[in-house]
C-alpha positions as CSV (number, residue, x, y, z in Angstrom):
1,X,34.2,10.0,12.2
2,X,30.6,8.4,12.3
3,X,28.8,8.3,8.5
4,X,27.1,11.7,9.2
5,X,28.8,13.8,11.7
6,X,32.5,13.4,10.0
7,X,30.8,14.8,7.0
8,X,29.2,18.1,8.2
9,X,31.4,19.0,10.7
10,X,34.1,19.0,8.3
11,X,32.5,22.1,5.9
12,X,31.0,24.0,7.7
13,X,32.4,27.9,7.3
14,X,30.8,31.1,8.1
15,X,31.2,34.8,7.4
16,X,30.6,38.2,9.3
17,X,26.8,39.2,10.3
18,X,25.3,41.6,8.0
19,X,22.8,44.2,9.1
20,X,20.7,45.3,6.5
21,X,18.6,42.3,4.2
22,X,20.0,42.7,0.8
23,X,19.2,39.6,-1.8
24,X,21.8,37.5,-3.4
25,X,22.9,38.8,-6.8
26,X,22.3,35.9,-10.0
27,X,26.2,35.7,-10.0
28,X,26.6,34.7,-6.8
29,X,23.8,32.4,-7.1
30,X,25.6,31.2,-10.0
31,X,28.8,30.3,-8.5
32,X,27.1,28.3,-5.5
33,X,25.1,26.3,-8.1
34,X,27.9,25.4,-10.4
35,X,30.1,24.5,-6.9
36,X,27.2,21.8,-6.1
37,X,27.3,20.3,-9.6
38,X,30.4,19.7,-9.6
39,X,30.8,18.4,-6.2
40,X,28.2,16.2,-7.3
41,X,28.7,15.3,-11.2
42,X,32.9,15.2,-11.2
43,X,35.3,12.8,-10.5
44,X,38.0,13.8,-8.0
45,X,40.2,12.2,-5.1
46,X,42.5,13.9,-3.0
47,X,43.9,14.7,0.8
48,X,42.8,17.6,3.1
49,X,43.4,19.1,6.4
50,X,40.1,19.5,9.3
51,X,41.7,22.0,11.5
52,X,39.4,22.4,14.9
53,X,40.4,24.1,18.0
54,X,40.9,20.9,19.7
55,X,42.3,18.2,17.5
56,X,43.4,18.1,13.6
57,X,42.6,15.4,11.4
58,X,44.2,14.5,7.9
59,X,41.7,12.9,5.5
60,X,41.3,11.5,2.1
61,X,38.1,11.5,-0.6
62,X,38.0,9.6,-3.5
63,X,34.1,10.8,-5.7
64,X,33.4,9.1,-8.6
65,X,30.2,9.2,-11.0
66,X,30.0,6.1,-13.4
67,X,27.1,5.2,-15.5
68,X,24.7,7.5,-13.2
69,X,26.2,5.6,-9.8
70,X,27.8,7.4,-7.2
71,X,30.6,6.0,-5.3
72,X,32.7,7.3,-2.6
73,X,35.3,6.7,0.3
74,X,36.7,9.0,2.9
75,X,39.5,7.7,4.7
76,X,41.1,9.3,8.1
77,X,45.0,9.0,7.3
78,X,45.9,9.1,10.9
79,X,46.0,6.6,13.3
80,X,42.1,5.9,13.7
81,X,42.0,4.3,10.1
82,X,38.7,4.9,10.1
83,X,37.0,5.0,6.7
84,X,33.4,6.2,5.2
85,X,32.4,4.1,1.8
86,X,29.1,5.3,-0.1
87,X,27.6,3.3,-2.8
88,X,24.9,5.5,-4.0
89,X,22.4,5.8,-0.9
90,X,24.4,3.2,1.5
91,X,27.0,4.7,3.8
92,X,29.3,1.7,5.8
93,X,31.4,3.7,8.8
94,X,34.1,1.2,9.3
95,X,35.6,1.2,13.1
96,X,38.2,-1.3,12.6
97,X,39.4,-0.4,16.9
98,X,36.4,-1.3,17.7
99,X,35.9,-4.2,14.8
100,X,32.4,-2.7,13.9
101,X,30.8,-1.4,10.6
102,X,27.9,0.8,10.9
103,X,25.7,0.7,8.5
104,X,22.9,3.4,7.0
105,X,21.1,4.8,4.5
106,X,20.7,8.5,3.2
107,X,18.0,10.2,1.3
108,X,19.9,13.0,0.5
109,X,21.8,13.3,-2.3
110,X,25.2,15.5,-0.4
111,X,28.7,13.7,-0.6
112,X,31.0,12.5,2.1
113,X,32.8,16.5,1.9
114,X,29.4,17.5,3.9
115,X,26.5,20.0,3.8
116,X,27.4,22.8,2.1
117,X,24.9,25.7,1.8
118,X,22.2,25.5,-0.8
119,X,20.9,29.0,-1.1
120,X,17.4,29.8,-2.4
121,X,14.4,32.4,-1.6
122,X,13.5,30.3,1.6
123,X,16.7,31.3,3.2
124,X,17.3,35.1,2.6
125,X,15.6,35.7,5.7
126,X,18.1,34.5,7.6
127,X,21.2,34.9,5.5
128,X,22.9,36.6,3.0
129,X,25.2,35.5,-0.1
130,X,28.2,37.4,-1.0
131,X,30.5,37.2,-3.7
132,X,34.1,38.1,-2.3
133,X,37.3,38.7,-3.7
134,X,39.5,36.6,-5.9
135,X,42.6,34.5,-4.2
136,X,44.4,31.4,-4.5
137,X,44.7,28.1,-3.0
138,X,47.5,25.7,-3.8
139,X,48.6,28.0,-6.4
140,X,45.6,27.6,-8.1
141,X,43.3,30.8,-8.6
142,X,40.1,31.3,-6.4
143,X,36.6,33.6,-5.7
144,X,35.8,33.4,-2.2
145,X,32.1,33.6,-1.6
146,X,30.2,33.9,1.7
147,X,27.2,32.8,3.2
148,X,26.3,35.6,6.3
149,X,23.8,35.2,8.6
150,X,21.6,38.2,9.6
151,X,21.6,37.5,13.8
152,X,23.5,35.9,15.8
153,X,21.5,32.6,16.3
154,X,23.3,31.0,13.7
155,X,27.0,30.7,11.7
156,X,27.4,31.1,8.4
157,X,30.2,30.0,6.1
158,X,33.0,31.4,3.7
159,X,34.2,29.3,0.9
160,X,37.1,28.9,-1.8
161,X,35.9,28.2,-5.1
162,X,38.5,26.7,-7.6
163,X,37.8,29.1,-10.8
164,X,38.1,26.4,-13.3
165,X,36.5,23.2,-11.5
166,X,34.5,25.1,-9.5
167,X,35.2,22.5,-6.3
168,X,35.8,24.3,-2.9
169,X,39.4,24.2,-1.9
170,X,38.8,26.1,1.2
171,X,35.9,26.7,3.9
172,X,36.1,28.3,7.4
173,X,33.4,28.0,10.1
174,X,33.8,31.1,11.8
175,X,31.4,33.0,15.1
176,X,30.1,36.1,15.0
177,X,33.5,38.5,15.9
178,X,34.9,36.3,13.0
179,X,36.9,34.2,14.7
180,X,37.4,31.0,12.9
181,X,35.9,27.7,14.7
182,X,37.2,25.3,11.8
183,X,38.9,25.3,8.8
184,X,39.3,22.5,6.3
185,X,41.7,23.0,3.6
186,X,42.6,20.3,0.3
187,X,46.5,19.8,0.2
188,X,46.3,18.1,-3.2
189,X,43.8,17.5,-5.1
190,X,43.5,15.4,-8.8
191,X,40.3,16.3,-10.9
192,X,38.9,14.1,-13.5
193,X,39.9,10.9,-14.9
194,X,38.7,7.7,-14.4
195,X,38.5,6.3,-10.8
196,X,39.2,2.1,-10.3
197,X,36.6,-0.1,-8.2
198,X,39.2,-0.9,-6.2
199,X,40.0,2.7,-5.2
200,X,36.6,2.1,-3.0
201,X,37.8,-1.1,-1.6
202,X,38.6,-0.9,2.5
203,X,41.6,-0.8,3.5
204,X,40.5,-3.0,6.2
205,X,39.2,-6.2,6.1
206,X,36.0,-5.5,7.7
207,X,34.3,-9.1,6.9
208,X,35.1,-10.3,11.0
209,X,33.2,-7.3,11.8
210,X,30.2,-6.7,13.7
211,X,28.0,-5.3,11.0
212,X,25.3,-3.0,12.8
213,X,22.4,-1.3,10.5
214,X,21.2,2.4,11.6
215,X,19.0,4.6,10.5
216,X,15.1,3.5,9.1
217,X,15.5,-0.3,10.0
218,X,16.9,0.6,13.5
219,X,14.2,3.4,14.7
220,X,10.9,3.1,15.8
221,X,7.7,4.9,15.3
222,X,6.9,7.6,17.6
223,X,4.4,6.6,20.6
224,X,1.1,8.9,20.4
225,X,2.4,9.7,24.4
226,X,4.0,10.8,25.9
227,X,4.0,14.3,24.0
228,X,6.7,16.6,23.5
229,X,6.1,20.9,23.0
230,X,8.7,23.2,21.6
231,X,7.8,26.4,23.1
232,X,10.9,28.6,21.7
233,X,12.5,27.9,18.1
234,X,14.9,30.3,16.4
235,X,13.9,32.5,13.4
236,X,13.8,30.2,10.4
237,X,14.0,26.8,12.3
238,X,11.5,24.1,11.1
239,X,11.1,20.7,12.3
240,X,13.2,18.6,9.6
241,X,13.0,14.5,10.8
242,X,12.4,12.6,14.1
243,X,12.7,9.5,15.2
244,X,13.2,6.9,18.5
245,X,15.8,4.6,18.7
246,X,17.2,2.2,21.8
247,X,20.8,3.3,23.2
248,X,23.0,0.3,22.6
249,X,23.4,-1.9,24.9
250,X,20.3,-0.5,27.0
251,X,16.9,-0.7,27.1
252,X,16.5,2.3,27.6
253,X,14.8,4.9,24.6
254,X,16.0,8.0,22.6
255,X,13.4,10.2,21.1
256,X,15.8,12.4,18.4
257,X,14.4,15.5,16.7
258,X,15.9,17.1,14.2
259,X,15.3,20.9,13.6
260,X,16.8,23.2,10.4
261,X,16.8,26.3,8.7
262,X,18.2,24.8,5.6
263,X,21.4,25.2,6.6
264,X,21.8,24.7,9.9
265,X,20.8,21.9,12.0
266,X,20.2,21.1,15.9
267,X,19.5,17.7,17.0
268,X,17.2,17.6,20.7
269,X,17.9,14.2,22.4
270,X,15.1,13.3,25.0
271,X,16.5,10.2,26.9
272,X,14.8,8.6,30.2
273,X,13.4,8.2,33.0
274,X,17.0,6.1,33.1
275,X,16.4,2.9,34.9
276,X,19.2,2.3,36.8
277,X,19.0,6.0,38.0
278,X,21.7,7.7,36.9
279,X,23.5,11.4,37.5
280,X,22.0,13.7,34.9
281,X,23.6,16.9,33.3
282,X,22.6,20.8,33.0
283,X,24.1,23.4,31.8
284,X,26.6,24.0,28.1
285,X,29.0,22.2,25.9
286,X,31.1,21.8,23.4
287,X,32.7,19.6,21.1
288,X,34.8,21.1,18.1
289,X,32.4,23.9,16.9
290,X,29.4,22.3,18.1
291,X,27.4,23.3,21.1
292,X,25.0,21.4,23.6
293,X,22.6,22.4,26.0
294,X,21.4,19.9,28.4
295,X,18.5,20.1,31.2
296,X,16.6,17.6,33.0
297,X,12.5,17.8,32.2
298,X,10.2,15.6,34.2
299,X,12.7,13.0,34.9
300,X,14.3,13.1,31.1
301,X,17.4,13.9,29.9
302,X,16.8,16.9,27.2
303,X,19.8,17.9,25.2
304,X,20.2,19.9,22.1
305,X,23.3,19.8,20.1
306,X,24.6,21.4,16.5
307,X,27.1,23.2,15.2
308,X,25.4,26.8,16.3
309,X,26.3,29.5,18.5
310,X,25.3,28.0,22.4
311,X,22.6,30.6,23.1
312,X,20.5,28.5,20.1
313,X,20.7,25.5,21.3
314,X,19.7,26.6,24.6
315,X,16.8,28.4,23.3
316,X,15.9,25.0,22.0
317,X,16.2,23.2,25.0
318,X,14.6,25.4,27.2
319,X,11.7,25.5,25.2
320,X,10.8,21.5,25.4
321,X,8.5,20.5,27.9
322,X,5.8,18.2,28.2
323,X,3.2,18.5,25.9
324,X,-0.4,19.7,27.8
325,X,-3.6,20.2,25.6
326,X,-2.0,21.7,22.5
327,X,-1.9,21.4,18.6
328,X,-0.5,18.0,17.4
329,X,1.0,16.8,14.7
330,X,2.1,13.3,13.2
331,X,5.3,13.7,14.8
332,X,4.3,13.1,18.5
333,X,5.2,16.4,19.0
334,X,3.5,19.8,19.8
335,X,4.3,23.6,19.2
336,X,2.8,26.0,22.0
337,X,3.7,29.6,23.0
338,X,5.8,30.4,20.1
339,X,4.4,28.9,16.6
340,X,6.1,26.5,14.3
341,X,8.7,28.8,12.1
């Protein structure tokens, strides 16, 4: 449970493909935008379930908004003990197996619950919002509303509003035939109140630790070469954020791109030439409900990875290739054959 991958993998859901591009109506527009506010502006703490086709995790998020300061901890319950603690932008990932506590900062301004699907104009042209039916989770009543994407390059998600706090109690993360890839489900949840500083303390004494800082004071600019061309994106995918960073404990360099359609997101690795030579990969992957595509491209590892049906991540890596006399941009990478979406 690293600071950002525990966070969206856990809520991610998806609904049926639609055919036909119909608009979101204001009301379902409505409930989506009062779900973020309160995800973002209430105080809540509770226990939930991350239910994956290969493992199952128990978990516990404590949110709290004081005096315009945002503090938050998500703790796994099982026997990893790992925790996530957020003081406004800085996120410490506390390993205590391996007696480390990674360190970074996000811009954005999502919680430790994950990426959840904010829906505007931008993205109708790749999915569709639906207002379902009403239910009931934990005895408390429901409207289940969908995001749906229009192909089948992408996943969409499903979600259980609470009708009075307006906080999802349910989502599912389901493929295209409907079949669910994860599910994450609250199993009690208290809403409102006042929180206690130390309800954000560790459980774990991390001061021993190996503090290691990520993110903007651990990557490097981009070299002008070599170049990198992205011959093939999806519908509706954009390059989001890049960077280069060293592996740990190697010398060696990872140029990291980071593509999205708002909602979704693929991550393209390019590692290499390794020195020591080492065996590369081709071919698929998977990881929970995230897929990889790896191939070897003039000596470099290329690998793209996210929580996407596998024929879009391999359309992302087997567009990458070596950049020739093409358009450029400040990124130190190219677009050729297919223009930048």
């Amino acid at each position: 449970m690293t600071g950002g991958a525990a966070r969206r993998s856990a809520w991610l859901a998806a609904a049926a493909l639609v055919a036909a591009p119909v608009f979101a109506d204001d009301e379902a527009r409505q409930w989506l935008a009062s779900m973020h506010e309160a995800l973002a502006t209430r105080n809540y703490q509770g226990e939930f379930l991350h239910l994956a086709a290969d493992h199952t995790e128990k978990l516990r998020i404590v949110h709290r908004v004081k005096d315009g300061h945002i503090a938050e901890r998500l703790v796994n319950v099982g026997s990893t003990r790992r925790e996530v603690i957020r003081h406004d932008s800085e996120l410490q990932c506390i390993l205590p197996d391996d007696h480390k506590v990674l360190v970074e900062t996000e811009h954005d301004s999502g919680t430790l619950l994950g990426t959840l699907p904010h829906f505007d104009a931008s993205l109708e042209a790749n999915y569709r919002l639906e207002l379902g039916e009403h239910s009931t989770v934990l005895g408390r009543p429901v409207r289940v509303l969908a995001v749906a994407p229009r192909d089948d390059l992408r996943f969409g998600y499903r979600l259980w509003i609470d009708e009075e706090n307006r906080l999802p109690m349910r989502t599912d993360l389901c493929d295209a035939e409907g079949h669910v890839l994860e599910q994450v489900m609250f199993t009690s949840l208290k809403v409102g109140g006042p929180i206690a500083d130390s309800a954000f303390h560790p459980d774990n004494d991390p001061s021993g630790f190996a503090w290691i800082r990520q993110g903007a004071a651990a990557a490097r600019p981009l070299p002008g070469d070599p170049l990198w061309r992205l011959a093939q994106l999806p519908p509706g995918f954009r390059l989001s954020a890049t960077s280069q960073q060293q592996l740990p404990g190697s010398d060696a360099l990872v140029t990291h791109f980071m593509l999205s359609d708002g909602l979704a997101s693929v991550s393209v690795f390019i590692e290499g030439p390794p020195a020591p030579p080492r065996q590369a990969t081709e071919g698929q992957g998977r990881v929970g409900a995230a897929f990889a595509y790896s191939r070897v491209v003039d000596g470099h590892q290329v690998t793209a990875v996210g929580e996407v049906p596998p024929q879009t991540v391999e359309m992302i890596a087997a567009g990458v290739a070596r950049a020739k006399a093409t358009r450029r941009n400040g990124f130190g990478l190219s677009f050729a054959g297919q223009p930048q979406q």
